[in-house]
Backbone as CSV, one residue per row, in Angstrom:
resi,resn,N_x,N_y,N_z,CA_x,CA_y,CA_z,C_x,C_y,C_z
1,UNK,-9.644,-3.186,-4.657,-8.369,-3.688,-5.107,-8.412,-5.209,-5.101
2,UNK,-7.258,-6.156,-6.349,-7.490,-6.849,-5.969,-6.112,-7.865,-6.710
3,UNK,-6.040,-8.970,-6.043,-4.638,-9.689,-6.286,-4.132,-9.348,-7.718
4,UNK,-3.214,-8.739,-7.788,-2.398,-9.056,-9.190,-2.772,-7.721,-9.870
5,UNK,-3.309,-6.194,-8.832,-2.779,-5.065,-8.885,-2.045,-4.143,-8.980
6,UNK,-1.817,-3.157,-10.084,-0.219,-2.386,-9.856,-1.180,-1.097,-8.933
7,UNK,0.096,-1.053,-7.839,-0.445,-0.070,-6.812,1.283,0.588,-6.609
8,UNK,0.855,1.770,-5.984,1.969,2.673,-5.296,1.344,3.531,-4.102
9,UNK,2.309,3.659,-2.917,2.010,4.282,-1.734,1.097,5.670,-2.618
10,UNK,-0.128,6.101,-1.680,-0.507,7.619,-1.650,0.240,8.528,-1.818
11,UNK,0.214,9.423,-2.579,1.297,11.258,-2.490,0.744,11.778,-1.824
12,UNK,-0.746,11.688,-1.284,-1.020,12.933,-0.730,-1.437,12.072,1.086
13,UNK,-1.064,12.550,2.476,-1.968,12.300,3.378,-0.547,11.358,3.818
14,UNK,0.509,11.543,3.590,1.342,10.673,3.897,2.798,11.526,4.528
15,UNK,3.226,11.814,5.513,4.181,12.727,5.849,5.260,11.964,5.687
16,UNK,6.491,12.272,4.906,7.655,12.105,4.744,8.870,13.369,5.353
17,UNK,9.143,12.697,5.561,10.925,13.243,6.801,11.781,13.357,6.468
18,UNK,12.363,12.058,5.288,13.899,12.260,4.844,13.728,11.453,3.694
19,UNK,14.449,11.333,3.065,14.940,10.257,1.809,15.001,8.994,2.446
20,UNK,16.034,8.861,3.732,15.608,7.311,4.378,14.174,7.110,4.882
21,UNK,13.282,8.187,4.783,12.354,7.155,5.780,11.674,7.108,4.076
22,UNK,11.309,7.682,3.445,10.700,7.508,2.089,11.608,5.996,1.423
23,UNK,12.286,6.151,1.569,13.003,5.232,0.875,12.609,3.429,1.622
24,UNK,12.553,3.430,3.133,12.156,2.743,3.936,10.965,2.738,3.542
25,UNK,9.861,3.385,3.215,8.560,3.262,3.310,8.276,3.015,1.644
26,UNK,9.089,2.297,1.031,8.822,2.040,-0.726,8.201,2.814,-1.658
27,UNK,8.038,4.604,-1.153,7.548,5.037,-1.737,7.920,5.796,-2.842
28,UNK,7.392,5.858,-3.916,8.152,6.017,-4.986,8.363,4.737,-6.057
29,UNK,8.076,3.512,-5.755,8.360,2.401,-6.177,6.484,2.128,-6.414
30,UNK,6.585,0.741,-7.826,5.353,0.396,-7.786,5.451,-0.985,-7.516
31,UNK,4.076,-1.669,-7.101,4.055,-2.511,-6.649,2.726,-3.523,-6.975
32,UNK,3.063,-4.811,-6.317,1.623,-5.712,-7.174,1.171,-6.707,-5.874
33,UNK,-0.146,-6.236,-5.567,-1.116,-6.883,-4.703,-0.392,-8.223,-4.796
34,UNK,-0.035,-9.225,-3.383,-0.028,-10.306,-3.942,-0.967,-11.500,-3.253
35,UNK,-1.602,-10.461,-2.205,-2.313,-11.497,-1.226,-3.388,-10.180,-0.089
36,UNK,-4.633,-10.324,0.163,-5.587,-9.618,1.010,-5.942,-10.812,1.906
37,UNK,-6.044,-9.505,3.239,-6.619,-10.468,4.483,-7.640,-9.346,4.989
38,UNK,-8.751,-9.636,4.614,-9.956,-8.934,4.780,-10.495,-8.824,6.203
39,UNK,-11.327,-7.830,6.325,-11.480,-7.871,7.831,-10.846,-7.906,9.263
40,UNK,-9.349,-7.011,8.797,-8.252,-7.684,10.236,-8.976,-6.502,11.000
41,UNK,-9.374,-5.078,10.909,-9.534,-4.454,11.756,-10.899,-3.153,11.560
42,UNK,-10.895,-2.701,12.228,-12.206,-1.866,11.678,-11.673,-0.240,12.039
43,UNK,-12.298,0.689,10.808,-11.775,2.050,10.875,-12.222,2.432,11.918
44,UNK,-11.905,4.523,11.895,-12.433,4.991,13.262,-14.216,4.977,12.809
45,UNK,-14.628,4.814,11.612,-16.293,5.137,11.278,-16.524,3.446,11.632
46,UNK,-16.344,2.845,11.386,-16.885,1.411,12.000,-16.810,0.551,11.056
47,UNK,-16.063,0.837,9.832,-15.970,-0.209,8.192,-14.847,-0.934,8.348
48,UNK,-15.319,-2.278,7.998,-14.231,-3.344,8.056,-13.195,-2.787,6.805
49,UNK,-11.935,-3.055,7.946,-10.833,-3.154,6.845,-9.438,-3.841,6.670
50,UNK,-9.086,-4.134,5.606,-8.226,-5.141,5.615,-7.026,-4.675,5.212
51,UNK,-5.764,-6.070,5.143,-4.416,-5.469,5.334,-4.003,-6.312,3.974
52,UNK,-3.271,-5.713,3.042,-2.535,-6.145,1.461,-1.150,-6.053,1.713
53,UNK,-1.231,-7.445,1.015,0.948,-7.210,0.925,0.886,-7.191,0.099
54,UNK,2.039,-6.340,-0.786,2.294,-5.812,-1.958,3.672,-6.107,-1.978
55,UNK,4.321,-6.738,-3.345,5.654,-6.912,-3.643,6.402,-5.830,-4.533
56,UNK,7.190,-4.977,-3.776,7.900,-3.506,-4.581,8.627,-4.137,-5.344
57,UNK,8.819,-2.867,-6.586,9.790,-3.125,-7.865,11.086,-3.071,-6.902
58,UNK,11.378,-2.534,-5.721,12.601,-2.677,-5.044,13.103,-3.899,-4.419
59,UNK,12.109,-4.625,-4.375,12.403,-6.339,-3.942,11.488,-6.454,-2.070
60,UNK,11.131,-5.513,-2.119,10.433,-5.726,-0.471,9.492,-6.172,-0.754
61,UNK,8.487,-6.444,0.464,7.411,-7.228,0.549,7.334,-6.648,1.692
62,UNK,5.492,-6.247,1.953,5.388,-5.374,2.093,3.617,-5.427,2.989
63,UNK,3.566,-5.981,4.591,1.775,-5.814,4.673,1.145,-4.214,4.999
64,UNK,0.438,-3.772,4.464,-0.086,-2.231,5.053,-1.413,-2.457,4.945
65,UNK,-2.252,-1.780,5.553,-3.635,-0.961,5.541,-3.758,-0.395,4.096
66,UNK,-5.225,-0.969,3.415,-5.391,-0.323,1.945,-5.464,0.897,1.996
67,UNK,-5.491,1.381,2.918,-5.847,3.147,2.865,-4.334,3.930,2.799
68,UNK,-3.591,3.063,2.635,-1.980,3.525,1.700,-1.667,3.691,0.694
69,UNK,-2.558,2.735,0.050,-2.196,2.219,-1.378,-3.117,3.170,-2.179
70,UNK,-2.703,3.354,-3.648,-3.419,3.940,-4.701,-3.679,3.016,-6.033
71,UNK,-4.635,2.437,-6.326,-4.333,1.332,-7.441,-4.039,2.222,-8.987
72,UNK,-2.897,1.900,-9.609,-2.252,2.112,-11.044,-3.342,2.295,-11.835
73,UNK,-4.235,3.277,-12.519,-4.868,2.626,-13.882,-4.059,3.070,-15.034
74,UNK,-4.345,2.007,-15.673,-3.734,1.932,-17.536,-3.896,3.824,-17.875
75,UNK,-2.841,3.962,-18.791,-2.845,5.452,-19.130,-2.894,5.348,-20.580
């Protein structure tokens, strides 16, 4: 992934509870890489990984773990 990405939270591997916590968690909304900080932490296999803020079509802003995100391709 990389700055100036359209991404949206994962559908699958992601447990949702209610409409507020989905709604809290921007999912459903798309969104655009606006900044990576590589290397903040390392998985449970031992691969560096880093944390993306993403700015939602809902107006949040947003840092997570890439292993949330799904990057948009052109259809």
């Amino acid at each position: 992934m990389e700055i100036g990405d359209l991404v949206k939270q994962k559908s699958s591997g992601v447990a949702v509870i209610s409409a507020g916590i989905k709604n809290a968690l921007n999912m459903g909304c798309v969104g655009i890489i606006v900044s990576i900080e590589e290397g903040v932490y390392f998985s449970y296999d031992g691969r560096s990984r880093g944390n993306i803020t993403v700015h939602w079509s809902n107006g949040a802003t947003e840092v997570l773990p890439e292993i949330y995100l799904e990057k948009i391709e052109n259809e």
